[in-house]
Backbone as a ProteinNet text record, in pm:
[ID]
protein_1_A
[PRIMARY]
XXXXXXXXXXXXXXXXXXXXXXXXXXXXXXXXXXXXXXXXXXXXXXXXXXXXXXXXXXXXXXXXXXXXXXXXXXXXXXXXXXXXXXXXXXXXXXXXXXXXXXXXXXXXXXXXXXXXXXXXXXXXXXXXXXXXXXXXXXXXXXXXXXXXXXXXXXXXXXX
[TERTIARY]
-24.2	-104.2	-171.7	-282	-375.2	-350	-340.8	-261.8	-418.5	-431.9	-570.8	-570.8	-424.1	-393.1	-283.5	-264.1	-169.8	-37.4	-78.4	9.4	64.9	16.2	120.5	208.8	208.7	357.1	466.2	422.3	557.8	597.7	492.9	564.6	603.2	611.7	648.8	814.4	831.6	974.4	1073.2	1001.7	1057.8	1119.7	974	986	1093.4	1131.4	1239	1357.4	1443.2	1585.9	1603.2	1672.1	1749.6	1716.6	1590.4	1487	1513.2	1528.5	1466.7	1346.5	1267.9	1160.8	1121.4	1000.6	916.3	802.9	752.7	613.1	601.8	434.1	380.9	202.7	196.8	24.8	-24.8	-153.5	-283	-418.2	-455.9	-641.5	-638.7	-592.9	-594.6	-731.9	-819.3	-939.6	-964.8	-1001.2	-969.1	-863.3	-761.7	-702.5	-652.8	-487.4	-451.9	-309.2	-274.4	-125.5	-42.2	-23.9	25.8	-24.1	-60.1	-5.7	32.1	36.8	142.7	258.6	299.4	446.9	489.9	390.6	433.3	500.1	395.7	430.6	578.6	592.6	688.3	829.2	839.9	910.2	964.4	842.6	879.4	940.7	878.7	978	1112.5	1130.7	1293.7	1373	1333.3	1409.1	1441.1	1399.8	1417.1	1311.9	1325.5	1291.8	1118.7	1090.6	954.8	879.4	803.5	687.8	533.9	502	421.6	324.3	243	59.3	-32	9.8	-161.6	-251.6	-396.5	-492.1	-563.2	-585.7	-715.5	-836.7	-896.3	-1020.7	-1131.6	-1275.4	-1380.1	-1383	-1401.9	-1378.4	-1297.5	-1192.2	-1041.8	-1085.4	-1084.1	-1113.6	-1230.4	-1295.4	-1433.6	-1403.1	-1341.1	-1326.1	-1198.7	-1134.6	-986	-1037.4	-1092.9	-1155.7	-1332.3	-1395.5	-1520	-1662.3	-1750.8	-1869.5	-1887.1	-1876.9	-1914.9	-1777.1	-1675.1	-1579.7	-1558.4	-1536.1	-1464	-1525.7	-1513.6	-1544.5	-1596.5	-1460	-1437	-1424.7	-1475.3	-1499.7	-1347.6	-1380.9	-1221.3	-1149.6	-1314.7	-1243.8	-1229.1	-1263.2	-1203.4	-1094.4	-1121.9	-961.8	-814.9	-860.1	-772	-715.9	-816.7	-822.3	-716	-760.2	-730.9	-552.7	-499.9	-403.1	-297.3	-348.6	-284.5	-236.3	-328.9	-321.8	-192.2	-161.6	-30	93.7	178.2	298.7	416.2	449.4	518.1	475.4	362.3	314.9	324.8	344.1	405.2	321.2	253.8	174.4	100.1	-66.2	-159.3	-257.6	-241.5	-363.7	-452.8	-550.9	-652.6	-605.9	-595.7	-506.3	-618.7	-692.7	-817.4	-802.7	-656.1	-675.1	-704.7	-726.9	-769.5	-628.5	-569.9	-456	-322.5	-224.4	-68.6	-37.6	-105.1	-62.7	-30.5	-113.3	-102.1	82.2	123.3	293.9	348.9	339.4	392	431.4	279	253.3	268.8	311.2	345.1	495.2	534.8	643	746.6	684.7	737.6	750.6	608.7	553.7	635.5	665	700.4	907.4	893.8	1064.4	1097.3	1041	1050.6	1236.7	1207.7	1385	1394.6	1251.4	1218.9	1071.5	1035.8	880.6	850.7	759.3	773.3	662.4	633.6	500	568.6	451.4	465.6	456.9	512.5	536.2	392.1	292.5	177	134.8	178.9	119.4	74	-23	-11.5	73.4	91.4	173.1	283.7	359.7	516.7	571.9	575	699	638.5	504.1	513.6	527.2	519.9	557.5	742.6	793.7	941.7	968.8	923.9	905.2	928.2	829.4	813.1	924.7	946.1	1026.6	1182.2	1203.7	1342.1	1344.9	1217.6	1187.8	1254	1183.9	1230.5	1353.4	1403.4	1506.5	1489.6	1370	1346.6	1356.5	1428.3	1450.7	1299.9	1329.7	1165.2	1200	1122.9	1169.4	1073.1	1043.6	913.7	997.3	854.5	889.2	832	884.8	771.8	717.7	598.7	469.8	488.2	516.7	481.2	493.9	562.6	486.3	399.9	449.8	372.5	232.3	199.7	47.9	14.2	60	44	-153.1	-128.3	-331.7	-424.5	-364.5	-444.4	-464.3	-542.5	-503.3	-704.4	-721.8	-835.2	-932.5	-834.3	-946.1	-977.2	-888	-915.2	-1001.2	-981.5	-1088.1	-1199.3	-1267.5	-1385.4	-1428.4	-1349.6	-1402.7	-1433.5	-1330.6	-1355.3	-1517.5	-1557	-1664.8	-1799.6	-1757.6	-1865.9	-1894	-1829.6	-1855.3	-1924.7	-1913.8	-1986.8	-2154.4	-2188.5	-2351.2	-2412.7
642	762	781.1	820.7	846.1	942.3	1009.2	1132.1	1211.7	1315.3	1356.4	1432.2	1428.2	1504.3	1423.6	1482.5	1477.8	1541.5	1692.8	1759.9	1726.9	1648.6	1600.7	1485.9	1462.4	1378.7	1402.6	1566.9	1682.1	1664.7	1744.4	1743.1	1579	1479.3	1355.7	1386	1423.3	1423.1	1532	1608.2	1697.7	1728	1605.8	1604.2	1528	1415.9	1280.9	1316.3	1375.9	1454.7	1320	1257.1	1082	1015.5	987.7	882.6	776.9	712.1	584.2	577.6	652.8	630.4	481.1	416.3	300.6	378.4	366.4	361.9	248.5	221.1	84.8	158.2	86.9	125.5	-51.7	40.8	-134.2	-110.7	-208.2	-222	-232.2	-373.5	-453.9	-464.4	-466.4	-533.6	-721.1	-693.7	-854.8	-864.8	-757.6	-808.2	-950.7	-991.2	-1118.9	-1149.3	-1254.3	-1234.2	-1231.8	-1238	-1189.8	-1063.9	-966.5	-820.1	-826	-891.6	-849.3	-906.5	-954.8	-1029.5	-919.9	-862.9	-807.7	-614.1	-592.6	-466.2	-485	-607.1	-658.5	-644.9	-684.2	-706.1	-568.9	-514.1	-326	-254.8	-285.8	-215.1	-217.1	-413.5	-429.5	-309.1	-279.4	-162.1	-61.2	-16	139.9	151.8	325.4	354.2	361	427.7	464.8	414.6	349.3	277.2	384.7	435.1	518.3	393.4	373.4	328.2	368.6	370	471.6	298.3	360.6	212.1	333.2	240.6	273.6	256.8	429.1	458.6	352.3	316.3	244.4	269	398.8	403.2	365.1	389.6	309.9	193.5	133.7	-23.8	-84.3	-30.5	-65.5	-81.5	41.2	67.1	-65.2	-83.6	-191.1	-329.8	-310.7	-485.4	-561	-460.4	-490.1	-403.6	-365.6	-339.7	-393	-507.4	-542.5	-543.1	-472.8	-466.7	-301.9	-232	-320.6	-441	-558.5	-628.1	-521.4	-463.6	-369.1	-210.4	-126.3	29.6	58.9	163	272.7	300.8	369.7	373	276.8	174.4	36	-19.5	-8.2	-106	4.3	141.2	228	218.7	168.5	189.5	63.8	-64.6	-219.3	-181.9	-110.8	-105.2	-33	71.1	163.3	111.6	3.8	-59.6	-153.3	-210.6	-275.4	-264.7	-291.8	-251.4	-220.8	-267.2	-177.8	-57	-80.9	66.6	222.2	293.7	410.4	557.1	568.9	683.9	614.6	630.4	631.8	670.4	688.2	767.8	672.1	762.6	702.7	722.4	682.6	721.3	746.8	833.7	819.8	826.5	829.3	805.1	632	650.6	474.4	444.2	507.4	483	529.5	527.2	495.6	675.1	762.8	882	981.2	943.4	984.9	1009.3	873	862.9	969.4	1056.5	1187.6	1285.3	1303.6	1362	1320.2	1184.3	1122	1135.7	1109.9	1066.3	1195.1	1327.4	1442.8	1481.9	1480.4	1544.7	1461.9	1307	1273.6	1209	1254.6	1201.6	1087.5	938.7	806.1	749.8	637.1	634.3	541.1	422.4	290	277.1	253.8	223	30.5	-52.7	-170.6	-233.1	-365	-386.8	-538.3	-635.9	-770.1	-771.2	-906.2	-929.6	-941.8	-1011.5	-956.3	-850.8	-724.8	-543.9	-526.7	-458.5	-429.4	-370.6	-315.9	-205.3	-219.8	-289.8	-263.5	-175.5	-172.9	-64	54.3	98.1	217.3	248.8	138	190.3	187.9	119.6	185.2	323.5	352.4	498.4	600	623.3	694.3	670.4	529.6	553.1	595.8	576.5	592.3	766.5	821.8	952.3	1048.1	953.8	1040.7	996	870.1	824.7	750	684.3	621.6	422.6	395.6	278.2	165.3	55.2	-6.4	-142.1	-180.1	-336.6	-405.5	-537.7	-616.4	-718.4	-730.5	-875.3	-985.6	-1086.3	-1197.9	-1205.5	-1297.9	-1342.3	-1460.2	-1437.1	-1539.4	-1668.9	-1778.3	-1916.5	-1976.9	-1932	-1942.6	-1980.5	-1828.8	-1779.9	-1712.2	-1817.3	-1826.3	-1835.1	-1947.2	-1977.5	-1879.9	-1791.8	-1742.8	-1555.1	-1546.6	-1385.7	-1324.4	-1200.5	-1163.2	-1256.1	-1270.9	-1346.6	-1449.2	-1518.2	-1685.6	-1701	-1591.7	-1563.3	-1574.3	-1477.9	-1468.8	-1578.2	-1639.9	-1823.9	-1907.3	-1913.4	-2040	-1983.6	-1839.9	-1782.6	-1792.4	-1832.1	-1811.7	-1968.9	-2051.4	-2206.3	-2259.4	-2188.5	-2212.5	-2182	-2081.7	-2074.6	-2128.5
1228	1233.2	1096.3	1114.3	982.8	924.3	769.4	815.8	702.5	721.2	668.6	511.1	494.4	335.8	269.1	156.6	73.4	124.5	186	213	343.2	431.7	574.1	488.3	381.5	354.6	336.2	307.1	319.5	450.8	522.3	687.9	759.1	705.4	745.5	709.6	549.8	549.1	637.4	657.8	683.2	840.2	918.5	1027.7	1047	961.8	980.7	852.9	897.4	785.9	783.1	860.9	856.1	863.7	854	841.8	685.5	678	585.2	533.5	465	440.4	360.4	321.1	225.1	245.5	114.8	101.5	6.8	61	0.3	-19.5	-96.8	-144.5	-205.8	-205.2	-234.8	-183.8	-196.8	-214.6	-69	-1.3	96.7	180.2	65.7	151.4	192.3	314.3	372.5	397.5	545.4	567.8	610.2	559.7	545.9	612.8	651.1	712.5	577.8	460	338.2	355.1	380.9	358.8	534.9	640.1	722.7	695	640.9	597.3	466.7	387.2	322.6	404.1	507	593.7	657.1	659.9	806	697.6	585.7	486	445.7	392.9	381.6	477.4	582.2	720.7	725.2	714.9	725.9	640.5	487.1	433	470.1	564.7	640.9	751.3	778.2	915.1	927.1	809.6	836	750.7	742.3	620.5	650	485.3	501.6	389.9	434.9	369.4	262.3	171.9	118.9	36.4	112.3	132.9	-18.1	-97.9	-201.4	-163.3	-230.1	-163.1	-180.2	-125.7	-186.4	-369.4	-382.5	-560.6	-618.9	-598.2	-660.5	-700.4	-571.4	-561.8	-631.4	-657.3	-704	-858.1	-916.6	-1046.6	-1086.6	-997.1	-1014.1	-1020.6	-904.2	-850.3	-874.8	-961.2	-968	-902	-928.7	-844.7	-704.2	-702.6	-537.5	-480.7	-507.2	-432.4	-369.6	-283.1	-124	-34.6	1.7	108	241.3	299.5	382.1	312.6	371.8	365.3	376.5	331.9	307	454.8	513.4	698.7	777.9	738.8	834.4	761.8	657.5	592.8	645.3	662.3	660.1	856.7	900.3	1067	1122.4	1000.4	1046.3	1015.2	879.8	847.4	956.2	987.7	1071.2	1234.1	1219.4	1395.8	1370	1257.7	1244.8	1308	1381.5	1434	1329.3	1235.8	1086.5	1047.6	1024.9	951.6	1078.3	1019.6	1088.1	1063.9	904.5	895.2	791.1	737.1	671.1	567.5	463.9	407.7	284	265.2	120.7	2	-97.9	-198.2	-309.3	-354.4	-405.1	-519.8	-640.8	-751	-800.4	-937.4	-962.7	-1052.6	-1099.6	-1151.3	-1050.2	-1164.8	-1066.2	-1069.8	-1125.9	-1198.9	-1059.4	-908.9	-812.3	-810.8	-803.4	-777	-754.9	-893.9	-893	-831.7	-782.1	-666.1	-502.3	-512.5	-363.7	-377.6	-469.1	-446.6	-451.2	-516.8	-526.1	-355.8	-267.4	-146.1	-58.5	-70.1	27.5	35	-58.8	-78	-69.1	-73.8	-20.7	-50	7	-29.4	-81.8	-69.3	-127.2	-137.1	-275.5	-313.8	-294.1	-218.1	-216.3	-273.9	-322.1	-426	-423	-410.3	-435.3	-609.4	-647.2	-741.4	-828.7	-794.8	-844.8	-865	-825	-861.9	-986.3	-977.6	-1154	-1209	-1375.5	-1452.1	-1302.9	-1309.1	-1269.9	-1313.5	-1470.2	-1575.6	-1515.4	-1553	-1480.8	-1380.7	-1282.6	-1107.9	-1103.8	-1206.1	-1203.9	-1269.8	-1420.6	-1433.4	-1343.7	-1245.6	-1167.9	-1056.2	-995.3	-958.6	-975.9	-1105.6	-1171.6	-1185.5	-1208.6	-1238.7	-1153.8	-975.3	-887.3	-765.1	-838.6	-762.3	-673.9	-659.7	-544.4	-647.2	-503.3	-517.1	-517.4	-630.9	-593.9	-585	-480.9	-469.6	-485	-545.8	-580.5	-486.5	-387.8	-288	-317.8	-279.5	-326.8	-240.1	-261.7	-192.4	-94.4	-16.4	105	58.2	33.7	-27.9	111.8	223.6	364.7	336.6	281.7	274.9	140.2	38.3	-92	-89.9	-11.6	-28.4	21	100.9	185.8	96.4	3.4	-51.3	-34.3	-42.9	-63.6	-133.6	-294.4	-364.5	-346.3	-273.7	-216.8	-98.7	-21.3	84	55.2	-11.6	-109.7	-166.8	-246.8	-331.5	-181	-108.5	1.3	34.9	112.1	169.4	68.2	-52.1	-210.3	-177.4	-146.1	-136.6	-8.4	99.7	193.7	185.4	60.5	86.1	-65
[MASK]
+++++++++++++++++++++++++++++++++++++++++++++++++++++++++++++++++++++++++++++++++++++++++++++++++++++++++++++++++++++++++++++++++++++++++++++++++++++++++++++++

């Protein structure tokens, strides 16, 4: 489910007392079966895996000018159709400073991030701040080859 605020991450916890929460965040433009192995992975930790996709600006400011590939509302639409993922949103800061505020609103019980993420230390900070457990997964060696940016080079070589 898409969820349209900040503030339905309250009513997510609130709705699920015994729930397991994960949240996971990222760019994920060009979806890839490395971020479904990575969804599928987060799930195993608990009950509910909550999403936040970075807005077109985020991404732009993180990943370059001609980046998103894909728009905010399709990358956000493609994510949500996943069978792991459980609730949705845009995360429209460009830094990690949001956390705070997610992680205050939504109570998570586990934060998840492949080993490539950026600023790790500070995504433990925050999590140590508010108690939430953080797990760095590794990357697929599966579908090591297969990532956004490799997408892009193979598609840059074809013209």
């Amino acid at each position: 489910m898409i969820l349209g605020s900040y503030e339905d991450l309250k009513s997510i916890r609130l709705e699920n007392p015994g729930k397991k929460i994960v949240y996971a965040s990222g760019s994920f433009d060009l979806i890839s079966a490395g971020h479904v192995l990575f969804f599928e992975n987060s799930k195993h930790l608990g009950d509910l895996l909550i999403v936040a996709v970075a807005s077109d600006e985020a991404l732009r400011d993180n990943k370059g000018e001609k980046r998103p590939i894909i728009r905010q509302d399709a990358r956000i639409k493609l994510i949500d159709s996943l069978k792991p993922v459980d609730y949705t949103f845009i995360n429209k800061k460009k830094d990690l400073s949001d956390l705070e505020n997610i992680f205050s609103l939504l109570k998570p019980e586990v934060y998840t991030m492949t080993e490539d993420a950026f600023d790790i230390e500070t995504r433990r900070k925050y999590s140590d701040k508010f108690g939430v457990e953080m797990v760095v997964l590794e990357r697929s060696k599966k579908f090591a080859d297969i990532t956004t940016t490799t997408i892009i080079e193979k598609i840059k070589r074809l013209y």
